[in-house]
C-alpha positions as CSV (number, residue, x, y, z in Angstrom):
1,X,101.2,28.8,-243.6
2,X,97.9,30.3,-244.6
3,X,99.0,30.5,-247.8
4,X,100.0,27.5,-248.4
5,X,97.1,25.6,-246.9
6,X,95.1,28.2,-249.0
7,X,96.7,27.1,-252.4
8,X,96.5,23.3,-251.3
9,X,92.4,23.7,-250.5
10,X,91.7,25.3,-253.8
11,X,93.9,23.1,-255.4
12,X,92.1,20.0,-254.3
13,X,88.6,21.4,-254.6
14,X,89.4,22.3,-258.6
15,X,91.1,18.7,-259.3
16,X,87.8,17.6,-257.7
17,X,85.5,19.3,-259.4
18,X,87.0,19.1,-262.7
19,X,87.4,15.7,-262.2
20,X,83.5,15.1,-261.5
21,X,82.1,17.7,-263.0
22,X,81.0,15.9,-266.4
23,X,79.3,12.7,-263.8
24,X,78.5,14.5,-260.4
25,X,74.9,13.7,-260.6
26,X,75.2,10.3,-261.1
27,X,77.6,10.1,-258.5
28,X,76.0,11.7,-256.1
29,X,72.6,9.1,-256.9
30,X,74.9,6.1,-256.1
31,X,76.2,7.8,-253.0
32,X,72.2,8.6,-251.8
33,X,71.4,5.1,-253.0
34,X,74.2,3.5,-250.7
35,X,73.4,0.2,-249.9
36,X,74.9,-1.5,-246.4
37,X,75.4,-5.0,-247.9
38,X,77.7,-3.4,-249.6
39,X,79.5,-1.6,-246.9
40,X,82.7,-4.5,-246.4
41,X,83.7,-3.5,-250.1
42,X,83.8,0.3,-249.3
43,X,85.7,-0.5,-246.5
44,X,88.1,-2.9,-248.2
45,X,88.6,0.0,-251.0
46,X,89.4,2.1,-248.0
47,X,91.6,-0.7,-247.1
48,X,93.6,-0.8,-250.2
49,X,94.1,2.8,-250.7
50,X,95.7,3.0,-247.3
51,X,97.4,0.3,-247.8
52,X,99.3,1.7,-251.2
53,X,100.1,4.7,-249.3
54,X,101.9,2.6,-246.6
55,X,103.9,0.4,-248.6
56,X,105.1,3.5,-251.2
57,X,106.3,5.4,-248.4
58,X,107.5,2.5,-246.7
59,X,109.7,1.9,-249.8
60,X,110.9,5.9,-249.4
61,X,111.5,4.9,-245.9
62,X,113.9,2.0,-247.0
63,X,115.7,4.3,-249.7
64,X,115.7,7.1,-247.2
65,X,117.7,5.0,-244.7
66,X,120.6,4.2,-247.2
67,X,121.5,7.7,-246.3
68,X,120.5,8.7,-243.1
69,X,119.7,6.2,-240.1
70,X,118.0,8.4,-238.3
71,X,115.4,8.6,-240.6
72,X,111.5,8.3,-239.5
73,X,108.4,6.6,-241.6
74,X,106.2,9.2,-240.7
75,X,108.4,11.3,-242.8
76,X,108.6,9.2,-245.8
77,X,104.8,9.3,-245.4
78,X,104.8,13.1,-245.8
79,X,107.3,12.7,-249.2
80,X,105.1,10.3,-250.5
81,X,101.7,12.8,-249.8
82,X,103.4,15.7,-251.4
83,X,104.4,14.1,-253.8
84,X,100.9,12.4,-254.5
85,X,99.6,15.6,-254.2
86,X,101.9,18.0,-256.6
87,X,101.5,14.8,-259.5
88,X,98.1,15.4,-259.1
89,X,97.5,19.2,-259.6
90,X,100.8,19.8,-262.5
91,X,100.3,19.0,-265.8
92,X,101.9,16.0,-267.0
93,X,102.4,15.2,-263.0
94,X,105.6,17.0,-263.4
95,X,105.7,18.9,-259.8
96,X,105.6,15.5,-257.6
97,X,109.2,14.4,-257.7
98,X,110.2,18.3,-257.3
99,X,108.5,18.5,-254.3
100,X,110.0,15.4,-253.4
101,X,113.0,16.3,-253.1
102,X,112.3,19.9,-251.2
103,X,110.8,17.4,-248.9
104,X,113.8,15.3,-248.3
105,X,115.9,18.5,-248.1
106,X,113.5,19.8,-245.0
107,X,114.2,16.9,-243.2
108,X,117.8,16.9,-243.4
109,X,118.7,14.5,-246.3
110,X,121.1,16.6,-249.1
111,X,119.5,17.2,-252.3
112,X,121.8,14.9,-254.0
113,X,121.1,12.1,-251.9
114,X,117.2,12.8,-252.4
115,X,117.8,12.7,-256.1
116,X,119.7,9.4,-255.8
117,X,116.5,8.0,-253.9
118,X,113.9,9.5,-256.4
119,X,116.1,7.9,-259.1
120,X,116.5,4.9,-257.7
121,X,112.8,4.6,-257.1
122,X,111.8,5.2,-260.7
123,X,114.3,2.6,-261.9
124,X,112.6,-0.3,-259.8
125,X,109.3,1.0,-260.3
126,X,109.6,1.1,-264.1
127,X,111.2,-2.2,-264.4
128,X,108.6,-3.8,-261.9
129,X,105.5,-2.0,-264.2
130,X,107.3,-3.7,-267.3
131,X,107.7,-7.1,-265.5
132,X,103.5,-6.6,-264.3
133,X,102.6,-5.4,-267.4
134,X,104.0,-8.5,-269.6
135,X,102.9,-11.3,-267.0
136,X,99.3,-9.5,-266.8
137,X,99.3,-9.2,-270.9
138,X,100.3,-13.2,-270.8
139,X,97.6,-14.1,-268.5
140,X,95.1,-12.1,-270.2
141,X,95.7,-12.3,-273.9
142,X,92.4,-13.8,-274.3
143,X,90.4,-11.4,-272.7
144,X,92.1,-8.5,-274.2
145,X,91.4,-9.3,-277.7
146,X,88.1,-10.6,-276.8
147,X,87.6,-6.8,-276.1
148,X,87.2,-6.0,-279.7
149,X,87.2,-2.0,-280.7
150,X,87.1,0.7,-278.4
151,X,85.5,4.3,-279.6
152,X,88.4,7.2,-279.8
153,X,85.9,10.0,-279.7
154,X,87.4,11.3,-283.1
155,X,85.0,11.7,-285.9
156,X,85.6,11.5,-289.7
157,X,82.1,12.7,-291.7
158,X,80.2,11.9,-288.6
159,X,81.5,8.4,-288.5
160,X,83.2,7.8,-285.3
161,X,86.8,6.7,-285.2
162,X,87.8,2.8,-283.8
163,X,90.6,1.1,-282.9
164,X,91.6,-2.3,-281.9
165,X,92.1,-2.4,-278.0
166,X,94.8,-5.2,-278.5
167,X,97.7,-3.0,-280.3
168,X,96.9,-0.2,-278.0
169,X,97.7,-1.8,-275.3
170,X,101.0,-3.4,-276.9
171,X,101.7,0.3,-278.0
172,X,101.6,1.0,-274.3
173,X,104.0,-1.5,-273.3
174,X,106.5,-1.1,-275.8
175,X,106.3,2.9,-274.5
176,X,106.8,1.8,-271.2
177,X,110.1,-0.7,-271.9
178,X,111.1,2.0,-273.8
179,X,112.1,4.6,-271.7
180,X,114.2,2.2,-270.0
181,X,115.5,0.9,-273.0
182,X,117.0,4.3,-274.5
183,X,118.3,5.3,-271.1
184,X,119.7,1.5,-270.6
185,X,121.5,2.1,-274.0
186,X,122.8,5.7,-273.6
187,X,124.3,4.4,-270.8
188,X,126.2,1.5,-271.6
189,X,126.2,1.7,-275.7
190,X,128.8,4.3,-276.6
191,X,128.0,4.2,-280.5
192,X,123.9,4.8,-279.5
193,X,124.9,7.7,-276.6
194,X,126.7,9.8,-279.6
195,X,123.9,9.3,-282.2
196,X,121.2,10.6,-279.6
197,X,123.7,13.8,-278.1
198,X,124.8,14.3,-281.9
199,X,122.0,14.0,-285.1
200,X,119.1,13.5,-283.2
201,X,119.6,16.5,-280.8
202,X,120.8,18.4,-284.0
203,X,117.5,17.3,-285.5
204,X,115.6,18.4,-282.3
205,X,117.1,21.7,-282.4
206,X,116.8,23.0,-286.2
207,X,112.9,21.4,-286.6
208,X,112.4,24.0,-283.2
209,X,111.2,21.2,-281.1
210,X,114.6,21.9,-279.0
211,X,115.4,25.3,-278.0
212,X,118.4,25.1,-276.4
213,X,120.7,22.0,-277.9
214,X,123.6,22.1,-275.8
215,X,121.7,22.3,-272.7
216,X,119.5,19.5,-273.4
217,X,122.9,17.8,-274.4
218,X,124.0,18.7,-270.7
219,X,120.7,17.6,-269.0
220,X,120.9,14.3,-270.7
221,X,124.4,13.5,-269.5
222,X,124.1,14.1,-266.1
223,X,120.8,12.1,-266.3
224,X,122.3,9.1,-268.2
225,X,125.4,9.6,-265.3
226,X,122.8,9.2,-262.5
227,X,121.1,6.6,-263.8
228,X,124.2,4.2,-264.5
229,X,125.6,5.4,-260.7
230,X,122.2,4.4,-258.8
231,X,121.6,1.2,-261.3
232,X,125.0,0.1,-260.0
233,X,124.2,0.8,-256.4
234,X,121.2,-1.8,-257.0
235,X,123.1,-4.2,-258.6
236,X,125.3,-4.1,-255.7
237,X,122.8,-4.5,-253.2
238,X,120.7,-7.2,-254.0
239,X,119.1,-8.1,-251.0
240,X,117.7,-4.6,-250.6
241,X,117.0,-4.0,-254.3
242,X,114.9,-7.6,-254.2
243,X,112.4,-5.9,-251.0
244,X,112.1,-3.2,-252.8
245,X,110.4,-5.2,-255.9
246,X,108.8,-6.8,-253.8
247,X,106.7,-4.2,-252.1
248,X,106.5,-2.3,-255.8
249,X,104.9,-5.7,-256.3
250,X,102.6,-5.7,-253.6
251,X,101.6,-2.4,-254.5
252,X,100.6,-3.0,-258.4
253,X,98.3,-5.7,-256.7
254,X,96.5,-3.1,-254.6
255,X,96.4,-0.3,-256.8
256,X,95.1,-2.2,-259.9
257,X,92.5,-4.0,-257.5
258,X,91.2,-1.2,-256.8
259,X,88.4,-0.8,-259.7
260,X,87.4,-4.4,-259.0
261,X,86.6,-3.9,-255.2
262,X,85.0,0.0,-256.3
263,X,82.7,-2.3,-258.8
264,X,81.3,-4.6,-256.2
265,X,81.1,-1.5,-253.1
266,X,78.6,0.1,-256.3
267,X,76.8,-3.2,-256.2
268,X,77.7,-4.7,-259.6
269,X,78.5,-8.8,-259.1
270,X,82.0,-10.5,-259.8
271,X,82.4,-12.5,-263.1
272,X,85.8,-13.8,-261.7
C-alpha cells in the first residue's frame, strides 16, 4: 500500500507540474488576485466537475449491473477514478481502461464481463461524441470560420506556419466517425474485413510499421468479434442503451462548459 500510494503522489505531482510549469506564475497571480464576486463561478466549476464524475460512473454503475446485481455506485465511482487517473499519467491515455478492468475484476465482475462493459462504453460514447460533435459544428459553422487561421508553432525561414481552423476541425471529425466506421465495416462487410486482415496488414508488416502480422491479424478479430457481440446487445436493449446516451449527453454538456464557467470564475465577461 505504501507503494502504491507512493507511485500515485509522485505521479500526480509530475502531471501537475509538467502541466503548469510553462504558466505557474501567472497562475499563481490569478489565484493571489482572487476576487469574491467571482466566487459562485468557482463553485459552479466545482459543480460541474463533480457532476461529470457522477454521471460517468453512474453510467459504469448501469453497465456494471447487466452483470452483477449486487453491484454498488461507490464502486463504479472507484473504476471511473482509476481509470481517470491511469489516462492521465500513460502516454496516449493507454493505462485507464487496463486498470479498468483490474478494477472490475477486484470487485468480483469476470474479466470478460468487464471487457464487455468497457466495450460497450466506448461504443455509446464514440457514437454520442460523433452525434455532439456534428450538431455543435451545425450550430456553429459561423463562428468557426469566423475564427480565421490559427498559428501551428512550425516555422519555415522564420515565417511561422498557419492553417485554416475550419478544416482542422472537419479533419477531427471525420477521425472521430472514422474509427467507428472501419470497425462498423470490418464487422459487417466481408469483402472490406479481408482487404484490412490481407494487403493492408501485409503492407503494415513488410514497410516495418507491423511487427508481428498474424498477431495483429488475431488482435483485430477478436476485437471486431467483441464489438459486433456488445453492438448487438445494445441494439437489443433499447431502453437501456437510450439512458445511457442520455447521460453521455448530459455529460458532453458539463464537460465542454467547463472553459466557459473557468472564464467568468477568472473574471472575464460572457459574450453569449
Amino acid at each position: 500500500y505504501a507503494l502504491n500510494i507512493s507511485f500515485v503522489l509522485i505521479a500526480t505531482i509530475l502531471s501537475i507540474y509538467i502541466s503548469i510549469k510553462d504558466d505557474a506564475k501567472s497562475i499563481w497571480n490569478r489565484i493571489a488576485n482572487f476576487n469574491n464576486p467571482h466566487a459562485i463561478w468557482w463553485l459552479a466549476v466545482l459543480g460541474l466537475i463533480a457532476f461529470t464524475i457522477l454521471i460517468r460512473s453512474f453510467i459504469l454503475y448501469c453497465f456494471a449491473r447487466l452483470y452483477s446485481h449486487d453491484y454498488k455506485y461507490h464502486q463504479a465511482i472507484a473504476v471511473d477514478q482509476i481509470g481517470q487517473f491511469y489516462n492521465a499519467v500513460t502516454p496516449g491515455s493507454s493505462g485507464g481502461q487496463i486498470m479498468q478492468a483490474y478494477t472490475y475484476k477486484k470487485q468480483g465482475i469476470p474479466v470478460s464481463s468487464a471487457v464487455s462493459i468497457l466495450a460497450m462504453y466506448s461504443i455509446v460514447f464514440q457514437a454520442i461524441l460523433i452525434i455532439y460533435g456534428l450538431v455543435s459544428f451545425i450550430i456553429k459553422y459561423d463562428f468557426i470560420t469566423s475564427l480565421g487561421m490559427i498559428n501551428t508553432g512550425i516555422k519555415v525561414n522564420e515565417v511561422p506556419i498557419k492553417l485554416p481552423i475550419w478544416p482542422l476541425t472537419i479533419l477531427g471529425f471525420l477521425l472521430n466517425v472514422g474509427v467507428i466506421m472501419i470497425v462498423l465495416l470490418m464487422g459487417y462487410w466481408h469483402s472490406f474485413h479481408n482487404f484490412i486482415m490481407g494487403p493492408v496488414v501485409g503492407l503494415l508488416a513488410k514497410i516495418k510499421i507491423i511487427k508481428n502480422p498474424e498477431k495483429t491479424r488475431e488482435n483485430l478479430r477478436i476485437q471486431v468479434e467483441n464489438f459486433k457481440i456488445e453492438f448487438r446487445r445494445l441494439l437489443t436493449n433499447v431502453r437501456f442503451t437510450l439512458l445511457v446516451a442520455f447521460c453521455f449527453v448530459l455529460y458532453m454538456m458539463a464537460k465542454f462548459s467547463l472553459p466557459y464557467f473557468i472564464g467568468l470564475a477568472l473574471g472575464n465577461e460572457s459574450t453569449v
